[in-house]
Structures are given as structure tokens and as C-alpha cells.
gemmi code that builds the backbone of each chain (N, CA, C; Angstrom):
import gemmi

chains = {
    "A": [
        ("UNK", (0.852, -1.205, 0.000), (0.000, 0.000, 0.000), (0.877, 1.240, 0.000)),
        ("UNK", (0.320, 1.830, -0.779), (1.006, 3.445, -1.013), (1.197, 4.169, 0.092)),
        ("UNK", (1.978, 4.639, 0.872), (2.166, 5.882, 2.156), (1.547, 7.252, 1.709)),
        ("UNK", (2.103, 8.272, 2.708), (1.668, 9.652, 2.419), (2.559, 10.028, 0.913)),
        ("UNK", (1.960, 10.532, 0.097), (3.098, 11.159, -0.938), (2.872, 12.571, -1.484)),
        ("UNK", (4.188, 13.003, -0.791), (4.239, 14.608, -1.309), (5.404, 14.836, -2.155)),
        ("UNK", (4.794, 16.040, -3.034), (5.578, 16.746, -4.176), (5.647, 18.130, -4.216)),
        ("UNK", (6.796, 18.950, -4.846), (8.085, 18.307, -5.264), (8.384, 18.165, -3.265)),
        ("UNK", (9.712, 17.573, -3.863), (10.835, 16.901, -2.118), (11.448, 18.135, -1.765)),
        ("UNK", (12.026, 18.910, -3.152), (12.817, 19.856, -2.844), (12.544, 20.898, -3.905)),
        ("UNK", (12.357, 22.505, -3.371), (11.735, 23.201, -4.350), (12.767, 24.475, -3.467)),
        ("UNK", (13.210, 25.464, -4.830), (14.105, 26.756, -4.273), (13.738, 27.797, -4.833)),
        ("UNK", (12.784, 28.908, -4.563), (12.723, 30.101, -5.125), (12.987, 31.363, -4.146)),
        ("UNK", (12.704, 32.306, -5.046), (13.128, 33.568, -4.801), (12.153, 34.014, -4.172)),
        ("UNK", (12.571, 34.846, -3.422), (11.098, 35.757, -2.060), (10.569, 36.584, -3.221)),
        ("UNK", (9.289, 36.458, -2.441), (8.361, 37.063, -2.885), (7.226, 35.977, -4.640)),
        ("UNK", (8.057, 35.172, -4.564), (7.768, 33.855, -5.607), (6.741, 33.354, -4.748)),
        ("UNK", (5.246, 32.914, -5.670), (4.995, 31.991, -4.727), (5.093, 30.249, -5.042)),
        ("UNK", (4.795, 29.715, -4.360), (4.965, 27.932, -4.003), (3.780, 27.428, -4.015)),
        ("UNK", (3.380, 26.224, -4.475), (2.672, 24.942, -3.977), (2.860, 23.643, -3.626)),
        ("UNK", (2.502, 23.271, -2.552), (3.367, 21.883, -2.155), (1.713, 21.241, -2.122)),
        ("UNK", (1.911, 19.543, -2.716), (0.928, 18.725, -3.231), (0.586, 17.460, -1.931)),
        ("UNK", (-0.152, 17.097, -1.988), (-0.168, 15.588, -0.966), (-1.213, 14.949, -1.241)),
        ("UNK", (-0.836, 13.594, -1.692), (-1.910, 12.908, -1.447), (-1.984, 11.708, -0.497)),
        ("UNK", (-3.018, 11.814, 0.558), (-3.077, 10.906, 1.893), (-3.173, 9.196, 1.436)),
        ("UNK", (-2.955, 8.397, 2.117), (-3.453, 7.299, 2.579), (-4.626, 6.943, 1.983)),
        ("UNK", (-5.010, 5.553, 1.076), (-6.214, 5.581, 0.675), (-7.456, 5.510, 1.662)),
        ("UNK", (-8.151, 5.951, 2.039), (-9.213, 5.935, 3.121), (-8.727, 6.513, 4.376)),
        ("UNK", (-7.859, 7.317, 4.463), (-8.173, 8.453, 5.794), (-8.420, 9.836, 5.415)),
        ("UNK", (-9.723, 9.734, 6.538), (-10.279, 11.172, 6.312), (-9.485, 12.376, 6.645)),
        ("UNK", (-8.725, 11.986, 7.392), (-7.871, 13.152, 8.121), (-6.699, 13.569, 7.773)),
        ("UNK", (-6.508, 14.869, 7.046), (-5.577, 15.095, 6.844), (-4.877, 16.425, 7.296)),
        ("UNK", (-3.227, 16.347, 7.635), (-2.499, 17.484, 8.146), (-1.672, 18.316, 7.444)),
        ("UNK", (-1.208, 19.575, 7.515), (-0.458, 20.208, 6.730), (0.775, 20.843, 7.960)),
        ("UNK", (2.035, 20.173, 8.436), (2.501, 20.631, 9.049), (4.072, 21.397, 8.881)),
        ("UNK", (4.396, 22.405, 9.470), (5.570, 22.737, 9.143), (6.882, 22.375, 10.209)),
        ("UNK", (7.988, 22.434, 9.675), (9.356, 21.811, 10.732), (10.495, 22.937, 9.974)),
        ("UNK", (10.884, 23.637, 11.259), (12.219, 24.571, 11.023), (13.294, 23.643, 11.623)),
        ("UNK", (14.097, 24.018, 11.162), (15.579, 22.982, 11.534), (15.421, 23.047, 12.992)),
        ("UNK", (15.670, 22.046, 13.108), (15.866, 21.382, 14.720), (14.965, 21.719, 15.961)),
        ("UNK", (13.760, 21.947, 15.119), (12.878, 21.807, 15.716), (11.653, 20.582, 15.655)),
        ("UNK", (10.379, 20.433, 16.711), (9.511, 19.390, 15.863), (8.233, 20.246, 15.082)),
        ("UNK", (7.454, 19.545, 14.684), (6.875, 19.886, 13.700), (5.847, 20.778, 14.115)),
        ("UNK", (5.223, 21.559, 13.728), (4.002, 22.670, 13.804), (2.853, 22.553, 13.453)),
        ("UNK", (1.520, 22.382, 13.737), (0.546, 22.500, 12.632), (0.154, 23.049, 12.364)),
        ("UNK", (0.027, 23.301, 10.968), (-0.408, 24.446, 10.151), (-2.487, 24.457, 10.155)),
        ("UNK", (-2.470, 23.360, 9.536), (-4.104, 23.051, 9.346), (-4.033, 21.631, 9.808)),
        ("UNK", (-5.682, 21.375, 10.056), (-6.124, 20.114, 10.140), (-7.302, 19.985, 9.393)),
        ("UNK", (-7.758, 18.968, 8.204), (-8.789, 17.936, 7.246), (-9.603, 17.465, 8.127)),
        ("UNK", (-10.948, 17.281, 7.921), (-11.312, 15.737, 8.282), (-12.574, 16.167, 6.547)),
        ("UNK", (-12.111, 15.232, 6.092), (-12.600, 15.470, 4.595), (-12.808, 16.534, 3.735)),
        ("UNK", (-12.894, 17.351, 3.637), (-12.901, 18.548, 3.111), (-12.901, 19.761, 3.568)),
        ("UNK", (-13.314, 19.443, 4.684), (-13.148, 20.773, 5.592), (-12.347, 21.020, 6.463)),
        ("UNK", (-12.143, 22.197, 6.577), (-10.358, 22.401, 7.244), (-11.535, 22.668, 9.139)),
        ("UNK", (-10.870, 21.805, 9.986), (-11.972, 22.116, 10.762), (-10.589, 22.105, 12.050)),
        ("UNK", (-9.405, 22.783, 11.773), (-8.351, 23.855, 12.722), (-7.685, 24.309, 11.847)),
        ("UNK", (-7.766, 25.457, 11.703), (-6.689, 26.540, 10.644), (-6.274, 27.327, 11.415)),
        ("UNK", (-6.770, 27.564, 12.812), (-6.342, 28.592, 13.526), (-4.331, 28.712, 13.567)),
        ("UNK", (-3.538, 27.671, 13.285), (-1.885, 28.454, 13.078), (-1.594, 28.542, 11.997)),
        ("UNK", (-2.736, 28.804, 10.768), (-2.295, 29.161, 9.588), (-2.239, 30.164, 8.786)),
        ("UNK", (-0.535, 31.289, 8.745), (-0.564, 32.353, 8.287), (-1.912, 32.769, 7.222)),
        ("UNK", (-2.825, 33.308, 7.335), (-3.762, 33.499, 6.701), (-3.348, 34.080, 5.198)),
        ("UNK", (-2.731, 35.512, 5.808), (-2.315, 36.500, 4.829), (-1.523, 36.018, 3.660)),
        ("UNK", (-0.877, 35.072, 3.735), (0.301, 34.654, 2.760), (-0.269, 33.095, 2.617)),
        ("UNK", (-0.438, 32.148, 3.321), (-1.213, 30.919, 2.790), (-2.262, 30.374, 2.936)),
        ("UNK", (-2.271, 29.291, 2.037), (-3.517, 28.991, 1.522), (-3.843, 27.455, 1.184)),
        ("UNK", (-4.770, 26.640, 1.794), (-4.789, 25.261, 1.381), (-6.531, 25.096, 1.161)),
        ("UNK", (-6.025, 23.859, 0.569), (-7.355, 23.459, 0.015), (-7.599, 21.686, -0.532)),
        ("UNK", (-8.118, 21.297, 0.137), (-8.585, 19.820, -0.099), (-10.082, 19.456, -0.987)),
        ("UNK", (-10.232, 20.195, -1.691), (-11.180, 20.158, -2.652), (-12.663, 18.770, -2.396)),
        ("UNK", (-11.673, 17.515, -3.105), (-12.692, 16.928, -2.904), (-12.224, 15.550, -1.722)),
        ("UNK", (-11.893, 16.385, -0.684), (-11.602, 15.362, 0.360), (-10.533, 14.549, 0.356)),
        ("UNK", (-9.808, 14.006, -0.882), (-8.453, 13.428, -0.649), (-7.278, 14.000, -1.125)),
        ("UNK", (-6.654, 14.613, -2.065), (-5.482, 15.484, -1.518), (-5.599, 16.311, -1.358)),
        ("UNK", (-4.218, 17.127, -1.369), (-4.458, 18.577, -0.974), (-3.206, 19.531, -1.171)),
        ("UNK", (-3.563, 20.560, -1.367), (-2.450, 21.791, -1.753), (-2.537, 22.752, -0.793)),
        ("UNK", (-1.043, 22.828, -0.671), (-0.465, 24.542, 0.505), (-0.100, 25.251, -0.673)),
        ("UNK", (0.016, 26.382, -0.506), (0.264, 27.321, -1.026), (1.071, 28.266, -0.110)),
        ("UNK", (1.902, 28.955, -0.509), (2.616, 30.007, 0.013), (2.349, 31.637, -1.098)),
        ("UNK", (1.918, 32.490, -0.925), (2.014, 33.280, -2.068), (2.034, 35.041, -1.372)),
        ("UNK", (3.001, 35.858, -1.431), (4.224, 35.372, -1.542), (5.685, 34.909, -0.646)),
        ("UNK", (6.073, 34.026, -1.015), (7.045, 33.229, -0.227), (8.003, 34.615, 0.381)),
        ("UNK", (8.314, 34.352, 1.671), (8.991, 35.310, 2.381), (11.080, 34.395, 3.005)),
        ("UNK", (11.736, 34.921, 3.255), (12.836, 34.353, 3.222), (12.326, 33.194, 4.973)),
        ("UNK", (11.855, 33.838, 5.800), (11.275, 33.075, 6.698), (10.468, 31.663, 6.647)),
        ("UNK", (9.857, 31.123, 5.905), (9.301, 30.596, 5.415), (9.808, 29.041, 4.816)),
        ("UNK", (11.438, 29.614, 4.767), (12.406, 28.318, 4.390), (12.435, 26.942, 5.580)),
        ("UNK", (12.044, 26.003, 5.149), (11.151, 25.018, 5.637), (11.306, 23.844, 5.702)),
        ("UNK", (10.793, 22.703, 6.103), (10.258, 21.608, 5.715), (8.525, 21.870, 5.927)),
        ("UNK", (8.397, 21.237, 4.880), (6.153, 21.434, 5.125), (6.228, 19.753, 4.858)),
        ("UNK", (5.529, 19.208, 5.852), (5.113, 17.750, 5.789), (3.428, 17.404, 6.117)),
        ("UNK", (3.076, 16.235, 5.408), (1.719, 16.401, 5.220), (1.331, 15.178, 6.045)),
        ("UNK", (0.266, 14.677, 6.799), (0.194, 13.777, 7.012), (-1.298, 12.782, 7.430)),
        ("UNK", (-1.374, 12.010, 7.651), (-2.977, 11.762, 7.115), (-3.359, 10.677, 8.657)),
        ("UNK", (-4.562, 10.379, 9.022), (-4.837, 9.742, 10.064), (-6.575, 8.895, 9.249)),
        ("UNK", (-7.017, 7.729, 9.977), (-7.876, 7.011, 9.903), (-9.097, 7.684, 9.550)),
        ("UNK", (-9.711, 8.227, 10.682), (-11.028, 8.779, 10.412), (-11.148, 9.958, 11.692)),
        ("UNK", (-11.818, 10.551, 12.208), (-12.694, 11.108, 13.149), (-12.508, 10.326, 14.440)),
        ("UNK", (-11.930, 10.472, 15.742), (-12.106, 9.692, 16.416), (-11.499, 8.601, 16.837)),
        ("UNK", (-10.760, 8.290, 15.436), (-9.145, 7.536, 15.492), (-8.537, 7.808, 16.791)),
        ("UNK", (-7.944, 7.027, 17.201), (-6.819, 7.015, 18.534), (-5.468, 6.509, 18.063)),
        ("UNK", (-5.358, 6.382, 16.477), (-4.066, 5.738, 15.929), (-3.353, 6.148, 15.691)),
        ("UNK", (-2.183, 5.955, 15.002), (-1.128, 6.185, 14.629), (-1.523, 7.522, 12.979)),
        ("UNK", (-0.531, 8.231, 13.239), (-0.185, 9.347, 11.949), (0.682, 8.828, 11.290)),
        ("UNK", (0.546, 8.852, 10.019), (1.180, 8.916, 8.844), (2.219, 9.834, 8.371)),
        ("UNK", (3.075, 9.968, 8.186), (3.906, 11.272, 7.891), (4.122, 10.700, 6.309)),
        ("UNK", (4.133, 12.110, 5.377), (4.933, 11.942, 3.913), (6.444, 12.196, 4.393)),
        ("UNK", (7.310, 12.161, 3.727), (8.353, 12.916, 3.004), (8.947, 13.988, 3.575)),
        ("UNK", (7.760, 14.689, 3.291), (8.139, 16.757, 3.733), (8.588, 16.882, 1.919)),
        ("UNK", (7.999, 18.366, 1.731), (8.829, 19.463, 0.697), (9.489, 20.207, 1.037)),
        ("UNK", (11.177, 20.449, 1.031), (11.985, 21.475, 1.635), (12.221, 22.465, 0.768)),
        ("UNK", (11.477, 23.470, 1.291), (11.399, 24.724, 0.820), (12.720, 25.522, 1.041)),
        ("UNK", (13.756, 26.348, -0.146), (14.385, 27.048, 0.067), (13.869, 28.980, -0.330)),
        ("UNK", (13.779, 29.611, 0.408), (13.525, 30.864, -0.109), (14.850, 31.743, -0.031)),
        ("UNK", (15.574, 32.156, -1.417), (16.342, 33.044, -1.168), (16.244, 34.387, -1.326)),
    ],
    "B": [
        ("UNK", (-4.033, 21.833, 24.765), (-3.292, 19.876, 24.285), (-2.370, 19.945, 25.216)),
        ("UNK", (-2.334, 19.154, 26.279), (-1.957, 18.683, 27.553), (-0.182, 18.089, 26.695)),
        ("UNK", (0.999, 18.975, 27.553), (2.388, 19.275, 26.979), (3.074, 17.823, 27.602)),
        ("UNK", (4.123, 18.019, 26.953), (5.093, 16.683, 27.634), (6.173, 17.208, 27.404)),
        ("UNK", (7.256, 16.513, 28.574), (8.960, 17.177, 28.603), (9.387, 15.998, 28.477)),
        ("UNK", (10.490, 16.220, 27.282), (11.820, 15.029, 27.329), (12.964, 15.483, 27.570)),
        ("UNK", (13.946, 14.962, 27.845), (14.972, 15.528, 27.521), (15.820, 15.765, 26.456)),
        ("UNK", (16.378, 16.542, 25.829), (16.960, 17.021, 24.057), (17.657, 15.934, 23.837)),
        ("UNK", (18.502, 15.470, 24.345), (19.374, 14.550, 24.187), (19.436, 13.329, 25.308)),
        ("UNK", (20.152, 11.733, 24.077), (20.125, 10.871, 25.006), (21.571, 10.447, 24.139)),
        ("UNK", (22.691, 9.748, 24.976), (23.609, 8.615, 24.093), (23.315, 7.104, 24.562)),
        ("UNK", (23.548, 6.020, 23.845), (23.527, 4.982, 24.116), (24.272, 4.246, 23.251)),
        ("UNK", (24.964, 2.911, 23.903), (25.733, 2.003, 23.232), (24.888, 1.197, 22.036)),
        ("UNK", (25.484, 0.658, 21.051), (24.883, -0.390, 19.908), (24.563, -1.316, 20.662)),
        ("UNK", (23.769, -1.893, 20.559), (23.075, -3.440, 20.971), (23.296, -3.271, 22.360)),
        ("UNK", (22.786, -2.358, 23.265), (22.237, -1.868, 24.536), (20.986, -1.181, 24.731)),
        ("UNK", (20.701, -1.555, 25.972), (19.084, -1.315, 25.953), (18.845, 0.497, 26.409)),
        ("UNK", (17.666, 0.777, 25.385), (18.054, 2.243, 25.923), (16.843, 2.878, 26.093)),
        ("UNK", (16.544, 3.336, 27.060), (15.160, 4.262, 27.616), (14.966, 5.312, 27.623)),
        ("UNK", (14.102, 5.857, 27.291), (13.598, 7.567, 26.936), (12.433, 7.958, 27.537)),
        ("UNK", (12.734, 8.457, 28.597), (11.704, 8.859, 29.508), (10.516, 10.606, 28.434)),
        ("UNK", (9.508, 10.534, 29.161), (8.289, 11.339, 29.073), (7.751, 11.715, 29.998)),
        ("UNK", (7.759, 13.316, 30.555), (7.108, 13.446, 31.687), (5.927, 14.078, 30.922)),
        ("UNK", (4.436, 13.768, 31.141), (3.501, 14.066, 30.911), (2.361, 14.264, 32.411)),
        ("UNK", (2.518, 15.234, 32.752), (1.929, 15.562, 34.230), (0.598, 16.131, 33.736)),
        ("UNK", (0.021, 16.620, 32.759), (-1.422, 17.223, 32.984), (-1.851, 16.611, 31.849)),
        ("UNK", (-1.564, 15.091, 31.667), (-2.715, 14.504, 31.097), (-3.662, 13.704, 31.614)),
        ("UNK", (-4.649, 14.225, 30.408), (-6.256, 13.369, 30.617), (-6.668, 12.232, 30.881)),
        ("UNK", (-7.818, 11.722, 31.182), (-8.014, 9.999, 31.393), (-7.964, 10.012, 29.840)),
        ("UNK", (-8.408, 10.558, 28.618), (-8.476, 10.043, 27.536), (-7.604, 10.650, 26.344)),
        ("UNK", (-6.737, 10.653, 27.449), (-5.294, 11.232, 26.292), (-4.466, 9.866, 26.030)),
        ("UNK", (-4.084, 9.547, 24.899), (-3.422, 8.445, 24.370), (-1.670, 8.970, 23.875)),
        ("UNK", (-0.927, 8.253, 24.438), (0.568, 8.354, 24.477), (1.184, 8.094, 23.436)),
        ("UNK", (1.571, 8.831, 22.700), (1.750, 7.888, 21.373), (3.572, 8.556, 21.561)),
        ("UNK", (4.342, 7.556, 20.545), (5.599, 7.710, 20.436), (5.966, 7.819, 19.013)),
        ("UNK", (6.550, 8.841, 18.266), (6.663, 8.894, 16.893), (8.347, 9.073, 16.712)),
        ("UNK", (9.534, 8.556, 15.499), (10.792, 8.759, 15.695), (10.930, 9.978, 14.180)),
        ("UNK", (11.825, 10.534, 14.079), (12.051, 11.118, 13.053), (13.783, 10.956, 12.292)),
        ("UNK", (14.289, 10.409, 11.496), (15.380, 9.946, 11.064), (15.474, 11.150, 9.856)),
        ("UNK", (17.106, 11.295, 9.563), (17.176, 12.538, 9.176), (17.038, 12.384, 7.908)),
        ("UNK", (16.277, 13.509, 7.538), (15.552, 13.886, 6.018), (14.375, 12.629, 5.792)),
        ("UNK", (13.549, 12.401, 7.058), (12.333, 11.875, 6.723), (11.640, 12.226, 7.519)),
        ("UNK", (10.458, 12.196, 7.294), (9.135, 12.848, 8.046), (9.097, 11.768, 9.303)),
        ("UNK", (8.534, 12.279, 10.238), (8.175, 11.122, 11.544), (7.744, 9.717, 11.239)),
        ("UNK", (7.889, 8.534, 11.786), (7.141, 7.602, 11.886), (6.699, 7.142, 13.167)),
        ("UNK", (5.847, 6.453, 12.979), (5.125, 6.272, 14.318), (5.795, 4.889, 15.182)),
        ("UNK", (5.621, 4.808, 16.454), (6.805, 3.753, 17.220), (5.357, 2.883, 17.723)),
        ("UNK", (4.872, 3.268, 18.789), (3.661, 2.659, 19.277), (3.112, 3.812, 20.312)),
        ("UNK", (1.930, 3.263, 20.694), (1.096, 4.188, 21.447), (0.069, 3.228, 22.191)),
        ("UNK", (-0.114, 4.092, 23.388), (-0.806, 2.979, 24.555), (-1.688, 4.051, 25.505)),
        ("UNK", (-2.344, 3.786, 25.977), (-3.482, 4.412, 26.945), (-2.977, 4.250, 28.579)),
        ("UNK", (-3.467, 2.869, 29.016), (-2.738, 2.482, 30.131), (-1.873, 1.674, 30.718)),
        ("UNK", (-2.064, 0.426, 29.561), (-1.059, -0.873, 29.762), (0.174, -0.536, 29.245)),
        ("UNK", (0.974, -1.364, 29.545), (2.042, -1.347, 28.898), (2.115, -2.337, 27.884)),
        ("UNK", (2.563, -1.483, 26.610), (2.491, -1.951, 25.273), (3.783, -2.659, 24.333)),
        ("UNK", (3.767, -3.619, 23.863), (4.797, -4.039, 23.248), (4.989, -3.920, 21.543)),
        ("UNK", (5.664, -3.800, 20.883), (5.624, -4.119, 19.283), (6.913, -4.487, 18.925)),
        ("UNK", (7.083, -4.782, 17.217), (8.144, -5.154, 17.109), (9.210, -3.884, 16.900)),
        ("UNK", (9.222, -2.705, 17.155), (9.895, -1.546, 17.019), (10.466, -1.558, 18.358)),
        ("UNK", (9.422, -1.432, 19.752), (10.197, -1.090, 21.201), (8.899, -1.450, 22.100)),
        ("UNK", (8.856, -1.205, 23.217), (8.095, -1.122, 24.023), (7.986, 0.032, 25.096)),
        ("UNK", (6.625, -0.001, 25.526), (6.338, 1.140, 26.044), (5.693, 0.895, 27.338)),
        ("UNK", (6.487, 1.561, 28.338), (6.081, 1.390, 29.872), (5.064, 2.783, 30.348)),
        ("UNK", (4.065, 2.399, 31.129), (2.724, 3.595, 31.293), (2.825, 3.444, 33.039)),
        ("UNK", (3.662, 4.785, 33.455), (3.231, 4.801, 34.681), (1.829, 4.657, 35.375)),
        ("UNK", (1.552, 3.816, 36.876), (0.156, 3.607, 37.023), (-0.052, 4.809, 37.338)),
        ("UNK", (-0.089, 5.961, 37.410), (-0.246, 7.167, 37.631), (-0.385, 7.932, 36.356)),
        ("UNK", (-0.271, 7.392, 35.148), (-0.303, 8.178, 34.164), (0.968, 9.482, 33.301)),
        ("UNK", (1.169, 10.207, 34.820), (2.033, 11.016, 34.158), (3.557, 11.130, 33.964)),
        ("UNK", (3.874, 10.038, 33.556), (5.136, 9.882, 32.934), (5.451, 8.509, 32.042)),
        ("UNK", (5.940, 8.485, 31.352), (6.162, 7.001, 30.385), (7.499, 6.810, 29.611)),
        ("UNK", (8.048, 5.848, 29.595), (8.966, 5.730, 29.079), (9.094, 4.830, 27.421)),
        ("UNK", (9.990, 4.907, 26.661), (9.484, 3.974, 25.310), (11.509, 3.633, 25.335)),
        ("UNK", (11.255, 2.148, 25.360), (12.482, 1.192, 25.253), (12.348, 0.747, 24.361)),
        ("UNK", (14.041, 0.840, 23.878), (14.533, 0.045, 22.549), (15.478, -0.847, 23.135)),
        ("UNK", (14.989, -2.411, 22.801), (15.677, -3.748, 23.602), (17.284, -3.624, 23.419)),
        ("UNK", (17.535, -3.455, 22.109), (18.906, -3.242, 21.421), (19.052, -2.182, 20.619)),
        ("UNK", (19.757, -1.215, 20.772), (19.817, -0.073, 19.819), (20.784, -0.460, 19.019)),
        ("UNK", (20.244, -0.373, 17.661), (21.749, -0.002, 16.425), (21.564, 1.212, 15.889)),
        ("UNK", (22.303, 1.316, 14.961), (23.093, 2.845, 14.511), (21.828, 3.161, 13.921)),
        ("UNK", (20.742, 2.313, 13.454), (19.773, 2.756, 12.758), (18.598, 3.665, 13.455)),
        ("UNK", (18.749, 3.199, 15.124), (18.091, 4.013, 15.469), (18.467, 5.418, 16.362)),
        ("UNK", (19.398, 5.893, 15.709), (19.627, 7.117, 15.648), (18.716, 7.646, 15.076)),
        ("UNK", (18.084, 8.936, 16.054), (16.768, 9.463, 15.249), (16.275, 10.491, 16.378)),
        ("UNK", (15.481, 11.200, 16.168), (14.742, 12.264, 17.292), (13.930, 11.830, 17.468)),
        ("UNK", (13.527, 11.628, 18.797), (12.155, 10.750, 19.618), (10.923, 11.835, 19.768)),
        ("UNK", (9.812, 11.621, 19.555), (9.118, 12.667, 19.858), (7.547, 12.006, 21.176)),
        ("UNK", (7.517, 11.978, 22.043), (6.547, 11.794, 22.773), (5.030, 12.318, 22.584)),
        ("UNK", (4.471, 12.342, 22.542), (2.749, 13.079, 22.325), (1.725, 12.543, 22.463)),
        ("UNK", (0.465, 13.525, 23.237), (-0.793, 13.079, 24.236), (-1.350, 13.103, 22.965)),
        ("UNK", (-2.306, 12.294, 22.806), (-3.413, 12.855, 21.836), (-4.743, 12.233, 22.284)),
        ("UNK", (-5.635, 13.208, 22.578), (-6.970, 13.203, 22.961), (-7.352, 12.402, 22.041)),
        ("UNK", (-8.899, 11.839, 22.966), (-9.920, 10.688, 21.971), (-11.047, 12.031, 21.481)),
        ("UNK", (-11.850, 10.843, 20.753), (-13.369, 11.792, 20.079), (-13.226, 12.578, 21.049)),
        ("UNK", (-13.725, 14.073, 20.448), (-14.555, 15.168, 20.815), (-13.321, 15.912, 22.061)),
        ("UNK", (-12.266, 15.503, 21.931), (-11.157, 15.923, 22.662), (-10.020, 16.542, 22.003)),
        ("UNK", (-10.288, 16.649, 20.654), (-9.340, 17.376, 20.088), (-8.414, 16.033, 18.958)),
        ("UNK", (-8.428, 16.278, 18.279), (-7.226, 15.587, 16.996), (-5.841, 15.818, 16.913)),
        ("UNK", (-5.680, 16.469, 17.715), (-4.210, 17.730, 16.767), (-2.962, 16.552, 18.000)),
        ("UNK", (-2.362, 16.128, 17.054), (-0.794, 15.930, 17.115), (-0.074, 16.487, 17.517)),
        ("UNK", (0.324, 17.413, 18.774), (1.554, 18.401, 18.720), (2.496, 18.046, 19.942)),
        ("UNK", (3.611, 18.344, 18.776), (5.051, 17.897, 18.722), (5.894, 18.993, 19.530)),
        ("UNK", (6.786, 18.554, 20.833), (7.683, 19.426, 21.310), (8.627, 18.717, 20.402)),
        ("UNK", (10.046, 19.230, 20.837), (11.523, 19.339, 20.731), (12.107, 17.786, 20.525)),
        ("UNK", (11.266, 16.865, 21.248), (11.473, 15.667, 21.490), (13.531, 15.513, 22.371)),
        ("UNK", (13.625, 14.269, 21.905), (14.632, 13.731, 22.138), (15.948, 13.188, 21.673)),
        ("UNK", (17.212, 13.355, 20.948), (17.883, 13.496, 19.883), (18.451, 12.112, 20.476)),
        ("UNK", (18.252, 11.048, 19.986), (19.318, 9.719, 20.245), (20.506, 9.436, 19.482)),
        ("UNK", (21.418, 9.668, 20.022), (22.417, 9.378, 19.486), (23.228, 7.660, 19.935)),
        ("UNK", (23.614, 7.347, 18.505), (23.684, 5.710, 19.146), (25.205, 5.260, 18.934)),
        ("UNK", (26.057, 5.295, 19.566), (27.560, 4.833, 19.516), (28.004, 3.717, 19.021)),
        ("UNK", (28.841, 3.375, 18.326), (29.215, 2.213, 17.539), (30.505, 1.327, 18.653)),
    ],
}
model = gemmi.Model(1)
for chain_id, residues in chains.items():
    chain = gemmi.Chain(chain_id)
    for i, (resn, *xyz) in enumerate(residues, 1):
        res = gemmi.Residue()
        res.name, res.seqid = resn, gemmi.SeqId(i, " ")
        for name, pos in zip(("N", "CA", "C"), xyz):
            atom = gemmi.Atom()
            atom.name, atom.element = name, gemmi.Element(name[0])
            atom.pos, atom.b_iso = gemmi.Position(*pos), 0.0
            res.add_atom(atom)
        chain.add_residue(res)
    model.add_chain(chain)
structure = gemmi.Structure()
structure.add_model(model)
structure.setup_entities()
């Protein structure tokens, strides 16, 4: 069975450029995460899924990003426009259903460079 | 979301048994312990996770104070592979919240 898979792994633009980082979850979990990781730190959450609706966005820079899970299974961040701060890992990650007590899924991560 | 302290760093010998304590003092009856590792340039994976018993798998095992607030997650034999950052985390049941969140965890370093 397929894991979390995010695209691109590694992406480098210029500030003020903007970005999209891709994910698609686990076949059949409703839940999906959009989290960020600065070096040597652990991870942040940005948003939380449970099928289409983002139902915690509250730590997500509003002003500059933007996600969207359309029709419930993947999903796109957006950065627009990318600020030198911003240089990253964004990792996506997906859980069972609603109510789950299980284990998270982690992708990959996209490491964002902003110069 | 009820916090947990590890300590940043641990060393341990290859094929020695090595323990990573979790102090989790203000969790819930229905907060679930979960243990996730992170190896460098990959996203977390998950180790195991337990409520109140103490839990076994084929990754490590996990000891649940009868008091709840503290736990430890043992690796029988460490090799170089599990060099990795440990991350501890409560996570509430239904209607208690979803959210995953991750301190600083624990940096294992494993000696040859």
C-alpha cells in the first residue's frame, strides 16, 4: 500500500515567488495534516482535514497561505508570496477517520528554500 | 493539548538497551501516548502508542506509569539505525481534540 506522498521533495525560489506543495493521503483516511518543521525543531501544525473541511486553521498564516482539499483526498499549501522566513520543511500527514486514537502517517516533507 | 517534557538529548551504546523517559503531568483519562521517531531527512514515523497498559511491538516497548504522568518507550537493542529524534505526544480521543503536537522531542544518538 502506497504511504503519504508529497511533491516536489525539494523546491528553491526567490522571495516574494509563490509555491505549492501537493499531498496525497493514505487511501481511506479522512484526516488530513499540513505541518511545518524549522531545523531542529519538531513539527508545527499548520491546518487540520477531516474530509474537506479544514476544521483547525487557527496556526495558519492566513495572509500569505492557503490550502485546500477540494474533494476530500489530496491537498495543496500554497505560500504566495514566499517570504525568506518561510524556508522550511512542510510535511503532510494523514490519520484514519474522526475519532481515530491511531497512529499518523507522515509523507516525506517538501523542503522549501527561499532566497 | 496537555504538553510533555523530554529531555533534548540521550547517548547509548549499539546493541544496549536504551530508555527515553516522558514526563507528561497534565494529562487526561483520555489522552493516548503515542511515540513517533524522526530519522534525518524523513518525516516522523510512528513507534507505538498505549493508553494504560504497557504496550509491546516489534519496534520497542512502552512502559505507562500507574499514575499516568510519565512514560517511558524502550529500545531492547539499539543499532546505529536508530539514531533518530524521539518525539513523545498526548493525543486526545473523540470530541477531545485531533491535533498531534510535537515538542523538541529527544535526539538519540547511538555509539558504535
Amino acid at each position: 500500500e502506497a504511504g503519504v506522498v508529497q511533491s516536489p521533495r525539494y523546491k528553491i525560489i526567490e522571495k516574494k515567488q509563490p509555491v505549492a506543495f501537493w499531498c496525497n493521503p493514505i487511501s481511506g483516511h479522512n484526516t488530513l495534516y499540513w505541518y511545518l518543521q524549522n531545523l531542529g525543531q519538531g513539527p508545527e501544525l499548520l491546518i487540520r482535514y477531516e474530509n474537506e473541511e479544514a476544521v483547525d486553521d487557527s496556526q495558519l498564516p492566513k495572509d500569505r497561505f492557503s490550502a485546500e482539499r477540494l474533494k476530500g483526498v489530496d491537498s495543496t499549501l500554497k505560500i504566495q508570496p514566499a517570504e525568506l522566513g518561510d524556508s522550511a520543511v512542510y510535511l503532510c500527514a494523514s490519520s484514519f477517520m474522526t475519532g481515530y486514537t491511531g497512529e499518523l502517517f507522515f509523507g516525506e516533507g517538501s523542503r522549501l528554500t527561499v532566497l | 493539548d496537555a504538553k510533555t517534557t523530554q529531555p533534548n538529548s540521550m547517548e547509548s551504546n549499539e546493541e544496549e538497551p536504551v530508555h527515553l523517559p516522558c514526563n507528561h503531568s497534565t494529562i487526561s483519562g483520555t489522552d493516548y501516548i503515542h511515540w513517533y521517531r524522526q530519522l534525518p531527512s524523513q518525516g516522523p514515523e510512528y513507534v507505538i502508542h498505549g493508553l494504560t497498559s504497557n504496550v509491546n511491538n516489534r519496534m520497542a516497548s512502552l512502559a505507562i506509569a500507574e499514575d499516568r504522568k510519565s512514560s517511558t518507550l524502550i529500545l531492547h537493542r539499539a543499532t546505529l539505525r536508530d539514531a533518530a529524534v524521539y518525539y513523545c505526544i498526548l493525543r486526545g480521543g473523540y470530541n477531545y481534540g485531533q491535533n498531534f503536537v510535537f515538542g523538541p522531542g529527544t535526539r538519540l544518538s547511538v555509539l558504535p
